[in-house]
C-alpha positions as CSV (number, residue, x, y, z in Angstrom):
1,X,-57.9,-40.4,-56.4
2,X,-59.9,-43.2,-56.9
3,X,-58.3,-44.4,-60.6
4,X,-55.1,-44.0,-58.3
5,X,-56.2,-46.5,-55.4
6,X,-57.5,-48.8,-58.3
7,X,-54.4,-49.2,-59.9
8,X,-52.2,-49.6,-56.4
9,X,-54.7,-52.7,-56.3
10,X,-54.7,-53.8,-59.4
11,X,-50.3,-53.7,-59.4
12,X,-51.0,-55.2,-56.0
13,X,-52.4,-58.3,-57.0
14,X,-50.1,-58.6,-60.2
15,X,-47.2,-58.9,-57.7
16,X,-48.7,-61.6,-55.7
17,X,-49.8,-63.0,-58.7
18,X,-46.8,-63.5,-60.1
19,X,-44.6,-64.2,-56.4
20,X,-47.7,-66.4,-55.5
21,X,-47.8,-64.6,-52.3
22,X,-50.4,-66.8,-50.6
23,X,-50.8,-69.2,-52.9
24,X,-52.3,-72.2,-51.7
25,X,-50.9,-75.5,-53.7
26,X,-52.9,-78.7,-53.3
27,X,-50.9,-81.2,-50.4
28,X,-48.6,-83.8,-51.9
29,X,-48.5,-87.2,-50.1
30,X,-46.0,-89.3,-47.4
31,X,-45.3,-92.5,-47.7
32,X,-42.8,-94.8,-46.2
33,X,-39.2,-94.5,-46.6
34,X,-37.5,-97.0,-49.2
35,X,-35.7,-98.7,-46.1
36,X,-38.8,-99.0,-44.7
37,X,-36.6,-97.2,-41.6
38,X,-38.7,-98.4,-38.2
39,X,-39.4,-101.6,-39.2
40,X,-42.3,-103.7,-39.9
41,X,-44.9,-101.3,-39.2
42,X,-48.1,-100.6,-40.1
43,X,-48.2,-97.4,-42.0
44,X,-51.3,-95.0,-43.1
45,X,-51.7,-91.6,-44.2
46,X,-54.7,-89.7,-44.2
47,X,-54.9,-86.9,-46.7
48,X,-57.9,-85.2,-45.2
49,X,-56.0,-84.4,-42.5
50,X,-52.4,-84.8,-43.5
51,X,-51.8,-87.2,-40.8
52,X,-49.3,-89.8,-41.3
53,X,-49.7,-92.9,-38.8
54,X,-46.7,-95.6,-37.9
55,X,-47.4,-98.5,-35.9
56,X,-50.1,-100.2,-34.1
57,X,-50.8,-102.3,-30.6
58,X,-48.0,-104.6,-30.2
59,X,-45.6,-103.4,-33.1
60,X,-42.3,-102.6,-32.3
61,X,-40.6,-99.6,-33.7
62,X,-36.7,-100.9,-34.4
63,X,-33.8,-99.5,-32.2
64,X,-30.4,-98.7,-34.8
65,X,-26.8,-98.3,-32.9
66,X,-24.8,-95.1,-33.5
67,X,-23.8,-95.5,-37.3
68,X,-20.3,-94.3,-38.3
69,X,-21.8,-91.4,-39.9
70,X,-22.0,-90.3,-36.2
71,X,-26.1,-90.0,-35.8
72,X,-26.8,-91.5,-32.1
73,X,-28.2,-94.8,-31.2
74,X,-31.8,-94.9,-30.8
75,X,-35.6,-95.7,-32.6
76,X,-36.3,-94.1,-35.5
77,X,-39.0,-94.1,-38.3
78,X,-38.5,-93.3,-41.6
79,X,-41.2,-91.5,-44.7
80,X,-41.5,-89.4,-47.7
81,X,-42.7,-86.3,-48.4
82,X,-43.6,-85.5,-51.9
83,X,-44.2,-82.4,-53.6
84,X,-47.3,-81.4,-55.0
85,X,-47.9,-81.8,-59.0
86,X,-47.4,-78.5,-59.7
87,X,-44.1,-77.3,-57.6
88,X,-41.4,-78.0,-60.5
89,X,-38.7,-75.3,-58.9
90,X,-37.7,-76.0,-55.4
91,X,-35.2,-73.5,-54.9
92,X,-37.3,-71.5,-52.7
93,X,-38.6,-74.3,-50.4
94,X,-38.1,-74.3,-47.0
95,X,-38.7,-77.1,-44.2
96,X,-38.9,-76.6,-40.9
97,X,-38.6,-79.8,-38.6
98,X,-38.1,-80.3,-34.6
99,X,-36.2,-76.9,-34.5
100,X,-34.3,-76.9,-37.1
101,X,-35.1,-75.0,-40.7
102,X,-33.8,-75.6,-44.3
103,X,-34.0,-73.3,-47.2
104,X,-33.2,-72.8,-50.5
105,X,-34.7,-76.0,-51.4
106,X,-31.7,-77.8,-49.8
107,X,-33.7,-80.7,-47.9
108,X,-34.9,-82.0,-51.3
109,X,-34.1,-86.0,-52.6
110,X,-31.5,-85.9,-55.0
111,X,-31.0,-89.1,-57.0
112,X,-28.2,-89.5,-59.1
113,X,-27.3,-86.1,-59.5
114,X,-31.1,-84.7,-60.4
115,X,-33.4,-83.2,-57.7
116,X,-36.8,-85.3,-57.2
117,X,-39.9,-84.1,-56.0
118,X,-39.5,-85.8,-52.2
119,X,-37.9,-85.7,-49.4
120,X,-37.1,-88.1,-47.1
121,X,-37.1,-87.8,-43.1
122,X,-36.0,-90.1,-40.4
123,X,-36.3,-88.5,-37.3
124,X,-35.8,-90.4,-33.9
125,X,-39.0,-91.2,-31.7
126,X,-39.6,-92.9,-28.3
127,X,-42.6,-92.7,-25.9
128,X,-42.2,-89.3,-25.4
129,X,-42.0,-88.0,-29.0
130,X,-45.1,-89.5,-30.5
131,X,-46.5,-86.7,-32.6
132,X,-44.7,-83.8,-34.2
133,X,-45.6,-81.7,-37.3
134,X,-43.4,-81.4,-40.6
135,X,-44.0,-77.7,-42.0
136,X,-42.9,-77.1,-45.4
137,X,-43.4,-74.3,-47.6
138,X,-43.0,-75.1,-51.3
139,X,-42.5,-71.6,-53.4
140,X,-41.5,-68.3,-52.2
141,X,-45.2,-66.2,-50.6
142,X,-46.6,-69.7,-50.7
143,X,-49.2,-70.9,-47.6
144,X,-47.0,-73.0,-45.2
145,X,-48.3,-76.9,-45.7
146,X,-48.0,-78.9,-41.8
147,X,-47.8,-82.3,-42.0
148,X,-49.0,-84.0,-38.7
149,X,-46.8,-87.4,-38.1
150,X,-48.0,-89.7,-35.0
151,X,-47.1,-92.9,-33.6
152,X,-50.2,-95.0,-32.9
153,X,-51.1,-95.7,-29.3
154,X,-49.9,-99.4,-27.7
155,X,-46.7,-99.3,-30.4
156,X,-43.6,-100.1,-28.3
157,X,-39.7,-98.7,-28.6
158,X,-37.4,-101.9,-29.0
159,X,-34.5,-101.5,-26.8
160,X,-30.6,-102.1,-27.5
């Protein structure tokens, strides 16, 4: 009985093991968007707490019309979200981001035809939606990674 319950534990551990069910991967970083979407704003990230921060008293965060691509006028800000080092196979990733999930890895950067190790985000904010959280699981059984995302108190929403 017991060399029985030993090795149910033992195969137990092999699976997760090899699924990395619960496997907790070190946090990868955020940095600003290429476009530098938002504007001139002050930008830190705080990897201790995985706290991204955009603006500052006084900055403005820019207002962009409704773009023939049909997205709808408003202010937005724009980062990155990289990987960690050791993710190389996205296709079980899955993001989860102001209601909406992706999976399969699909949210990924690709750049000129070849999947990077970001992704990029540009989600609309005004006074109202100051902080929200970016949730992303890397690899299948992997621990769920939040991202906290804040615009800094006395920032201001440029108008039309």
């Amino acid at each position: 009985m017991k060399k029985g319950l030993v090795c149910l534990c033992l195969i137990m551990l092999s699976v997760c093991f090899i699924c990395g069910c619960g496997r907790e991967y070190s946090y990868g970083k955020i940095e600003r968007d290429a476009s530098l979407t938002g504007g001139d704003l002050s930008f830190s990230y705080d990897s201790s707490s995985h706290t991204a921060t955009f603006g500052g008293k006084g900055e403005v965060v820019s207002f962009y019309s409704e773009d023939e691509f049909g997205n709808p006028a408003g202010n937005k800000i724009g980062f990155k979200v990289f990987a960690p080092c050791d993710i190389k196979d996205f296709s079980k990733a899955k993001l989860s981001f102001q209601g909406t999930d992706y999976t399969a890895g699909s949210f990924m950067q690709t750049v000129y035809e070849q999947q990077t190790n970001y992704f990029v985000l540009t989600p609309y904010v005004n006074k109202d939606t100051t902080q929200f959280d970016v949730k992303v699981t890397w690899a299948q059984g992997a621990k769920e990674q939040v991202y906290h995302i804040k615009i800094a108190e006395g920032t201001r929403f440029a108008n039309a």
